[in-house]
C-alpha positions, 0 to 999 in steps of 0.5 A: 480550504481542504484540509490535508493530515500528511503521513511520511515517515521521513522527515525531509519528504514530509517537509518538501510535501509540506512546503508544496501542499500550502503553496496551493491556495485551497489547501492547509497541512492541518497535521503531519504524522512521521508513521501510521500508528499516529494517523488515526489518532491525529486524525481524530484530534484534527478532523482533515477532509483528506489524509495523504499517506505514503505507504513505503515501508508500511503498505499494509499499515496504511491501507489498514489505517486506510480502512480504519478511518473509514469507518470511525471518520467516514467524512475523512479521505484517504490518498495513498501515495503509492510507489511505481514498483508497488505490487499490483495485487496491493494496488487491486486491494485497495481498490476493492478496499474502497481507498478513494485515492492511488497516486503515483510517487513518480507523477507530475508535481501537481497530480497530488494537489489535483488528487486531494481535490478531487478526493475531498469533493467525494470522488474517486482519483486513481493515477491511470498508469497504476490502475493499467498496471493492476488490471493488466496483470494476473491474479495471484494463485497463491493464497497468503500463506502460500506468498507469505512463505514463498516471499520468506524463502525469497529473502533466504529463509531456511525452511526450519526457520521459516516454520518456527517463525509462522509456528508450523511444522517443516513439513506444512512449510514444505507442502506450501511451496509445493503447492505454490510451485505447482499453481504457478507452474514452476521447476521448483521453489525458486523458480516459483519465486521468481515467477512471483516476483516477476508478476509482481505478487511478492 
């Protein structure tokens, strides 16, 4: 039996993940977690060959506990279950990360259960469309200060605001998104954000 931790914040898709991993006849649930902070712990305590995490609303958290299995439960597997509008540079990270699997969320019903096989028989499952997707778009010019504030700014940040919640002056805030105007060829702040988003770097 390949025995599965599942983490899913919400309730009713970590019941229907559940009820569909055990109606497979080699895999068990061992454990569920409702969030990140509880998956390297649980999985500690119940040693899983695989975990499955969906990292909505916590990319970064999974992939760091992602990282942080790997090196205390080396014998343990990870599956990210990774949304279709999910940033490609994230998607280049995990993969660089040494993640041993990317599933997408819109997939076929049985792509889950076939990605834990493989992963748990040491290989590497990465869904072929999130894996186009990542390749075929262009590397992010912008380093993460510059994305930080630029996805900050997005969501209408002021500029003063904006410096006091990264602890900076206004004008290093300023300085960055002029920067990250000028590497992605942009009009101005806005334009570069929308250049960002539509390549999907924010």
């Amino acid at each position: 039996m390949i025995r599965v931790l599942l983490v899913e914040e919400t309730d009713l898709v970590r019941g229907a993940l559940a009820a569909l991993l055990t109606s497979e006849e080699d895999i068990e649930v061992v454990a569920e977690a409702p969030g990140n902070e509880q998956t390297v712990p649980r999985a500690l305590l119940y040693r899983p060959d695989v975990v499955v995490i969906d990292i909505d609303g916590n990319a970064d958290k999974a992939l760091c506990a992602s990282t942080e299995l790997a090196a205390r439960l080396p014998e343990c597997r990870t599956l990210l279950l990774v949304a279709g509008s999910t940033p490609p540079d994230y998607v280049r990270q995990a993969l660089a990360q040494r993640v041993a699997g990317l599933i997408g969320k819109n997939g076929p019903c049985d792509a889950l259960a076939a990605g834990i096989r493989k992963v748990a028989a040491g290989e590497r499952f990465v869904d072929p469309e999130l894996a186009v997707h990542a390749l075929s778009s262009a590397e992010s010019p912008l380093t993460p200060r510059e994305l930080e504030i630029l996805r900050l700014a997005g969501d209408g940040t002021p500029t003063r605001e904006i410096a006091e919640r990264l602890s900076l002056s206004v004008g290093t805030v300023r300085n960055h998104l002029n920067a990250a105007s000028r590497k992605t060829g942009a009009r101005n702040r806005i334009d570069a954000i929308r250049i960002a988003r539509e390549s999907g770097w924010l």
